[in-house]
VOGU-3710 file (C-alpha; in Angstrom, 3 decimals, decimal comma):
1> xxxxxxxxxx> 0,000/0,000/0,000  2,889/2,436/1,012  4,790/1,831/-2,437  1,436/2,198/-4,272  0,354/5,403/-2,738  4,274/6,638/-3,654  4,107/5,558/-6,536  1,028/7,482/-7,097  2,767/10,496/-5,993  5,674/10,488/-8,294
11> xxxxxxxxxx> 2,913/9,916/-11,370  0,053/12,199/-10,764  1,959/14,817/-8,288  5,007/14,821/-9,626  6,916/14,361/-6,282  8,788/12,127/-4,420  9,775/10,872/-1,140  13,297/10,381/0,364  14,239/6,707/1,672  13,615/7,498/4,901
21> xxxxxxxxxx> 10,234/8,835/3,637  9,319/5,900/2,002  10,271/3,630/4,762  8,789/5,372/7,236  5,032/5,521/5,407  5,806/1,376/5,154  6,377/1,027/8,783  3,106/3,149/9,572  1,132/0,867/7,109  2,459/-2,255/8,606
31> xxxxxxxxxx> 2,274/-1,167/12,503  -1,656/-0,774/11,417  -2,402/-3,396/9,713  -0,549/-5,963/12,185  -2,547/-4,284/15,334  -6,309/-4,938/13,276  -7,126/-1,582/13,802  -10,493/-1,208/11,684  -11,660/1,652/13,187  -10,059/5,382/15,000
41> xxxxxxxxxx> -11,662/4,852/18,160  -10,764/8,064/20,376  -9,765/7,013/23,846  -8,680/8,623/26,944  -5,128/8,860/27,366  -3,587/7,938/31,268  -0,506/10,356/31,234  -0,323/12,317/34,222  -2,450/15,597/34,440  1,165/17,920/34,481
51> xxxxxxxxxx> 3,002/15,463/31,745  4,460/17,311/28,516  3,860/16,815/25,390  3,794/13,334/24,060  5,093/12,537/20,195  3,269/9,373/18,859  4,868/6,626/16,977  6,944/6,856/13,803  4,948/7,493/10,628  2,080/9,408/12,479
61> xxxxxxxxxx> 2,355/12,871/12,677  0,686/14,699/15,748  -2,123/17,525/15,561  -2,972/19,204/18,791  -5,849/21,745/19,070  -7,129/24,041/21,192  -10,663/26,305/22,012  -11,029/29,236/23,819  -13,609/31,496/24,827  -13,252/35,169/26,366
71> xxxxxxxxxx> -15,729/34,865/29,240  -16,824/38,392/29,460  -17,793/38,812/25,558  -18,142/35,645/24,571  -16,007/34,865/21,561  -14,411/31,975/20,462  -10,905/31,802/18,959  -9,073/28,663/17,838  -5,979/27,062/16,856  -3,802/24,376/16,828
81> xxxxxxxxxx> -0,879/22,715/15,105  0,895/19,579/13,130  4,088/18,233/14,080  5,941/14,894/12,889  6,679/12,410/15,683  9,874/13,758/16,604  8,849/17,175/17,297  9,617/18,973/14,301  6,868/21,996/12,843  4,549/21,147/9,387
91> xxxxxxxxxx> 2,194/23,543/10,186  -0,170/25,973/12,793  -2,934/27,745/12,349  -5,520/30,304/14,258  -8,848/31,772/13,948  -11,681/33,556/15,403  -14,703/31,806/15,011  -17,457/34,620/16,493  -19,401/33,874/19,607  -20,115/30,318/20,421
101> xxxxxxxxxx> -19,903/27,959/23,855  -17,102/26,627/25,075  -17,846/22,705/23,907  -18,370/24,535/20,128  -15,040/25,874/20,724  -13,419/22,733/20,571  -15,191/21,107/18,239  -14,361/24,253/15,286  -10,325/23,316/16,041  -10,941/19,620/15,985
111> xxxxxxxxxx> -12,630/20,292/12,943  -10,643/23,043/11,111  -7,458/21,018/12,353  -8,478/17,981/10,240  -9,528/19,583/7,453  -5,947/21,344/7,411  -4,491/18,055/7,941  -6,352/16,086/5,213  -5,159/19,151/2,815  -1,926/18,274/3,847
121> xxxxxxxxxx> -1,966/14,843/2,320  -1,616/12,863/5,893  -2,311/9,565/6,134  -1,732/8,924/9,891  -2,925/11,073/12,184  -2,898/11,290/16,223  -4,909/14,123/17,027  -4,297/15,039/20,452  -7,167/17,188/22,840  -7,000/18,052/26,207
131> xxxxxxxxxx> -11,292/18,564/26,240  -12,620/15,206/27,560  -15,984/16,454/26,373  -15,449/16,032/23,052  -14,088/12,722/23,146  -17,164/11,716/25,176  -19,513/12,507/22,375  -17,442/10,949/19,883  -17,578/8,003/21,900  -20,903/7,612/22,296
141> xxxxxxxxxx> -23,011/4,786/21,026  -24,971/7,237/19,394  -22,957/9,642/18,123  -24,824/9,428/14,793  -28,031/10,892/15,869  -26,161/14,167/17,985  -27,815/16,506/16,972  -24,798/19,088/16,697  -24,119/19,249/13,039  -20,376/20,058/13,726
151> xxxxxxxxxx> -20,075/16,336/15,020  -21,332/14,931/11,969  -19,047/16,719/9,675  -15,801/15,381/11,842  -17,144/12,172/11,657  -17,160/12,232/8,206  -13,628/12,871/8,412  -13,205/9,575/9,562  -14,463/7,713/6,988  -11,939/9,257/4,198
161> xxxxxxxxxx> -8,993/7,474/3,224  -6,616/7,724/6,098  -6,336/6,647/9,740  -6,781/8,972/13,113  -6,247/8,129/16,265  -7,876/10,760/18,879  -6,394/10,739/22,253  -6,626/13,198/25,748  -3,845/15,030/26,621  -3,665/17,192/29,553
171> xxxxxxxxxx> -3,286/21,101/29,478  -0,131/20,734/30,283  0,992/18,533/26,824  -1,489/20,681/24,792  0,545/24,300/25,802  1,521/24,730/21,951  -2,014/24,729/21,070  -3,422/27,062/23,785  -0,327/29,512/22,478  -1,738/29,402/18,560
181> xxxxxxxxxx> -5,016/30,689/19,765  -3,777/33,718/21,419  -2,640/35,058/18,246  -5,973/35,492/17,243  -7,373/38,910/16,526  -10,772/39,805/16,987  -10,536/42,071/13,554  -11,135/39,010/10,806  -12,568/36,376/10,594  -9,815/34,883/8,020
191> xxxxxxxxxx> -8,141/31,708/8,865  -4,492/32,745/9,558  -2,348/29,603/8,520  1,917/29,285/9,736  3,642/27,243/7,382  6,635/28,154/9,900  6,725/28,908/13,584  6,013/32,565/14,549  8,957/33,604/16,659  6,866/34,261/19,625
201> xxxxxxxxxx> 6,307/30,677/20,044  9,666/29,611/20,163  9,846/29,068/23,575  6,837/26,996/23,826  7,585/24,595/21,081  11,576/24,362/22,509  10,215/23,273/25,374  8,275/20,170/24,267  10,910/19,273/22,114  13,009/19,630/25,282
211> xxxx> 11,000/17,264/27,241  11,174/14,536/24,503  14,859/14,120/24,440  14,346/13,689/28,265
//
C-alpha cells in the first residue's frame, strides 16, 4: 500500500519521497495493519495531568488543538498545530470563530485542524485534545443521531482514506495549542495559517521538544 500510494505520488503529483520517507510511510502501514485496527476509536489517554507533550509513533504525525472562549464577551478563537513524531513543525494555524460555547469551541479546532491536515496529504494522524468532552460525544453509542451538526461533519472525516487516532492530553501537553489561539485577533474572521513557527512561540515549542529528548 505504502509503495502504491508513492508511486502514485511520483505519477500524478510529480513528487517524491526520500528513503527514509518511504520507509517510514511502510512502517506506519504495517504497525496498522498488524494491530487490526479497523476503526479510530478516540480514547482517553492515562498520562499524568502535568506530563508534557507526548510525540506518537513513527509514521504518524501529531495535531494538537485548542478552544477558547473570552468569558466576558463571549467569543471563540481557535488554533492548533501539526508536528511529525519527533517534534519537528509542518504547520499551525488560528482563527476567530465569532461567539459560540465553550464545547463549540473545541469542536471548530478539531474540525478546522483535520480539514488542514487532510489538505496536507496525511495519512496517519494522532490528534491530540486536552477537552474530555469532546471525546465523550465521539464516543458515544450514538454519536450518529447528535444533533450538533459540527459532530457529523468530523465524523465524516473519519471515513476518508486515512487513519486517526484521537487521544486526551492534559493542558499541560497541549501548551503549543493554547499559544496558537492567542494570536488570534478579533478584527477578521480569516483563517491565519503558519507554514513556519512565529517567533513568539519559540519558547513553547523548545520546550516540548526539550521534554522529549528527556
Amino acid at each position: 500500500m505504502a509503495a502504491w500510494k508513492n508511486r502514485n505520488d511520483a505519477v500524478f503529483a510529480a513528487s517524491s519521497a526520500s528513503v527514509e520517507s518511504v520507509l517510514s510511510r511502510g512502517i506506519a502501514w504495517a504497525q496498522y495493519y498488524y494491530d487490526g485496527w479497523l476503526v479510530p476509536t478516540p480514547v482517553v489517554n492515562s498520562s499524568l495531568a502535568f506530563a508534557p507533550w507526548s510525540n506518537p509513533e513513527l509514521g504518524w504525525p501529531c495535531l494538537n488543538v485548542d478552544g477558547a472562549i473570552s468569558l466576558n464577551i463571549g467569543k471563540v478563537k481557535i488554533g492548533g498545530l501539526l508536528r511529525d513524531n519527533v517534534g519537528n513543525f509542518l504547520f499551525g494555524f488560528s482563527k476567530f470563530i465569532g461567539c459560540a460555547n465553550s464545547l463549540q469551541a473545541e469542536l471548530w479546532s478539531l474540525y478546522i485542524g483535520l480539514q488542514l491536515a487532510w489538505d496536507y496529504g496525511v495519512e496517519f494522524l494522532q490528534v491530540q485534545t486536552d477537552c474530555k468532552q469532546v471525546l465523550q460525544l465521539l464516543q458515544h453509542p450514538h454519536v450518529e443521531s447528535c444533533s450538533i451538526s459540527l459532530m457529523h461533519s468530523i465524523r465524516q472525516f473519519w471515513k476518508r482514506a486515512w487513519f486517526v487516532d484521537l487521544i486526551w492530553t492534559p493542558r499541560s501537553g497541549n501548551k503549543a495549542a493554547d499559544a496558537f489561539t492567542r494570536l488570534v485577533t478579533y478584527s477578521s474572521f480569516d483563517l491565519s495559517f503558519f507554514s513556519s513557527p512565529p517567533a513568539t512561540l519559540y519558547d513553547v515549542l523548545s520546550a516540548d521538544n526539550l521534554a522529549l529528548s528527556l
